[in-house]
Backbone bond lengths (Angstrom), bond angles and torsions (degrees), N, CA, C in turn:
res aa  C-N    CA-C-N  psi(-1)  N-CA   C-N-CA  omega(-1)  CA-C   N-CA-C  phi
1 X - - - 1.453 - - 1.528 108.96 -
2 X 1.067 95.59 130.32 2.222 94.92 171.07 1.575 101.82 -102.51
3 X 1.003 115.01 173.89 1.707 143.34 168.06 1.637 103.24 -135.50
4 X 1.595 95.98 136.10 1.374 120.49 169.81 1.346 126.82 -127.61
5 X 1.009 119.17 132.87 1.753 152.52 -153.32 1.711 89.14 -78.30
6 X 1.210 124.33 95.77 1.218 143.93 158.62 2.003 113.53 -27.92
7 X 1.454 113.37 -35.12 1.331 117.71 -167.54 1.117 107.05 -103.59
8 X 1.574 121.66 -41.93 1.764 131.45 176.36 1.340 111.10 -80.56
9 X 1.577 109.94 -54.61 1.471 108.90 -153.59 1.554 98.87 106.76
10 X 0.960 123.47 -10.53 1.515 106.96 -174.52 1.685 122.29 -73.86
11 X 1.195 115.81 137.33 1.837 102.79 179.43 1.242 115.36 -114.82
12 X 1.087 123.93 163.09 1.575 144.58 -178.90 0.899 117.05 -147.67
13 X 1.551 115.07 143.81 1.880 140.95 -160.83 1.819 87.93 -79.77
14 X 1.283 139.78 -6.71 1.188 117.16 -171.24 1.949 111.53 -137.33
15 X 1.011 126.50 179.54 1.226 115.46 -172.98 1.843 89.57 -109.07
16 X 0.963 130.16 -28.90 0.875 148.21 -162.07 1.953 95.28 -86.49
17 X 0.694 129.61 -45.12 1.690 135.51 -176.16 1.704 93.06 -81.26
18 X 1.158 128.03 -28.52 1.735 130.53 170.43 1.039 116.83 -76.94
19 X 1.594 121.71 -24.86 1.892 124.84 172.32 1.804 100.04 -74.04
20 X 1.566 111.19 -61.66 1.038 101.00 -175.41 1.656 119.63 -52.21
21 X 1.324 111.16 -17.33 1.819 107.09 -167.97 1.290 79.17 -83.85
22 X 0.721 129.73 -111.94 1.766 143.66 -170.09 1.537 103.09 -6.12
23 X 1.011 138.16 -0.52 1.661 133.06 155.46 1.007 123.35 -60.62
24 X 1.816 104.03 -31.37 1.727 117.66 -165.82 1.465 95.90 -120.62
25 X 1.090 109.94 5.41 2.004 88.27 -169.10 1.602 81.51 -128.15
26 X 1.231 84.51 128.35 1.878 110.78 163.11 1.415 117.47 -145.01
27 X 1.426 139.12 -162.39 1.210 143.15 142.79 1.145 132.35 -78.87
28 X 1.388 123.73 -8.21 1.597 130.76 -179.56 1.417 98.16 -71.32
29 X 1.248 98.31 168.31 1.612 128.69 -159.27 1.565 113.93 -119.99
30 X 1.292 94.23 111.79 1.858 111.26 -171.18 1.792 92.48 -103.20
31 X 1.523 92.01 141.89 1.466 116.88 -176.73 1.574 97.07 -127.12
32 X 1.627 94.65 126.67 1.526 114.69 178.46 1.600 117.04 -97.67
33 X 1.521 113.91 104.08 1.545 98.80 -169.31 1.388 127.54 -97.48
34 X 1.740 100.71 21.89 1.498 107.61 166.84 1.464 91.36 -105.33
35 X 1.327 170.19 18.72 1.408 151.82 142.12 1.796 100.97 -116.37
36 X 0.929 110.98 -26.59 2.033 115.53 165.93 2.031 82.71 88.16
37 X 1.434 129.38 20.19 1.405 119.94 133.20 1.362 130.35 -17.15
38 X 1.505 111.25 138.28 1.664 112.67 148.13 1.513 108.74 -127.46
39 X 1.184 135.70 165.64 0.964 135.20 -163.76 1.750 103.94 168.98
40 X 1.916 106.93 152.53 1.131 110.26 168.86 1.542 148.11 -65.37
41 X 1.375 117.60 109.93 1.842 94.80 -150.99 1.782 110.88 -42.86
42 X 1.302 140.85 -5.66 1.184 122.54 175.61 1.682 112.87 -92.90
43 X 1.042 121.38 21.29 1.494 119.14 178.60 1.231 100.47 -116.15
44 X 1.655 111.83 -8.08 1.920 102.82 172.01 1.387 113.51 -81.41
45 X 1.863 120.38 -21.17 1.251 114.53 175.76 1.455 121.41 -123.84
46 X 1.586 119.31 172.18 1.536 110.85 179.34 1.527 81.94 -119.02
47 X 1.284 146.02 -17.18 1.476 123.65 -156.14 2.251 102.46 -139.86
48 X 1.634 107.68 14.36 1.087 105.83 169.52 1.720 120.46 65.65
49 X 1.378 105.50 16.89 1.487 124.07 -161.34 1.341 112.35 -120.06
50 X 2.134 92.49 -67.95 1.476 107.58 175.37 1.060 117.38 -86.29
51 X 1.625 141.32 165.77 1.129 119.47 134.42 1.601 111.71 -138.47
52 X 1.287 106.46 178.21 1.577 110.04 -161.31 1.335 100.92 -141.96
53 X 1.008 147.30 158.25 1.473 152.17 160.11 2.012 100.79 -60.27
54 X 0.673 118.62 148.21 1.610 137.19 -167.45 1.570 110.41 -79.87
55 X 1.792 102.89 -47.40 1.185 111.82 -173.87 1.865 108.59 -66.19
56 X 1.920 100.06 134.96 1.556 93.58 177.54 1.349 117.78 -74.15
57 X 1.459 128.08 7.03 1.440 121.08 -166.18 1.624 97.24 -129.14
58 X 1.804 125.57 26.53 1.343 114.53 155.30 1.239 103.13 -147.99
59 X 1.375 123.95 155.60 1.193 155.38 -168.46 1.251 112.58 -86.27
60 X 0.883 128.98 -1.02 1.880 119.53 -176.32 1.253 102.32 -76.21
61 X 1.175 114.30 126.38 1.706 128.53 132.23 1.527 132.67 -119.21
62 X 1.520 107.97 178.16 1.306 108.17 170.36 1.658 113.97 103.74
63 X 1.174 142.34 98.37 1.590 156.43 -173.47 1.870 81.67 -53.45
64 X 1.226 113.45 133.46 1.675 136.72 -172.17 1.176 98.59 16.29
65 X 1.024 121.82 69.40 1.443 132.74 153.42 1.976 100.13 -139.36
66 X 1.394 118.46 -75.78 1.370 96.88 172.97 1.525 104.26 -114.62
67 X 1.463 117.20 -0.74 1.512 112.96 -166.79 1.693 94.31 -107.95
68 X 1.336 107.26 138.87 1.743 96.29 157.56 1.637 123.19 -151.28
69 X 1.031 100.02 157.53 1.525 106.52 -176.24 1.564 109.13 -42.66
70 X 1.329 122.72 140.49 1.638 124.58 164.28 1.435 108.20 -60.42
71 X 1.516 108.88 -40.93 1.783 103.00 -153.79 1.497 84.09 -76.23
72 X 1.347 124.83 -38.15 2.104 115.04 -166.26 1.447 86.20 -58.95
73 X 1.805 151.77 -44.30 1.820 113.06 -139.21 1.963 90.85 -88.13
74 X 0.736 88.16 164.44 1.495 111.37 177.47 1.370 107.52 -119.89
75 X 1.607 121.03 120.95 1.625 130.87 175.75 1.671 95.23 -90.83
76 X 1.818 95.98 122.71 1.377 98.50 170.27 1.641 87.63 -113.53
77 X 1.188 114.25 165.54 1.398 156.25 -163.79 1.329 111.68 -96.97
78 X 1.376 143.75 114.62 1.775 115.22 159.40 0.972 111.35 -145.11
């Protein structure tokens, strides 16, 4: 039997390998602030653990470390 990832499409031999994916894969929107990226939080990871910035020509990783949620930044005004 496989299981499939409702947001990717991706499947897995276990139900248990589909909880862990689905921790990291959603539709919200991760902002990379070493390339100034946006992108879908499931294209930063393959295993819901790591993540990396998407783009092949920057180096950021890491959930609030270089990657961060859209809905957490706040646009101030001045």
């Amino acid at each position: 039997m496989t299981y499939t990832c409702r947001n990717c499409k991706r499947t897995f031999t276990s139900e248990l390998e589909l909880e862990l994916h689905r921790d990291g894969c959603s539709d919200e929107q991760l902002f990379c602030e070493v390339c100034g990226e946006r992108f879908p939080e499931r294209t930063a990871t393959t295993d819901g653990w790591r993540f990396s910035c998407p783009n092949d020509d920057c180096d950021g990783e890491g959930l609030e470390e270089d990657l961060h949620s859209v809905s957490d930044l706040l646009l101030v005004e001045q």
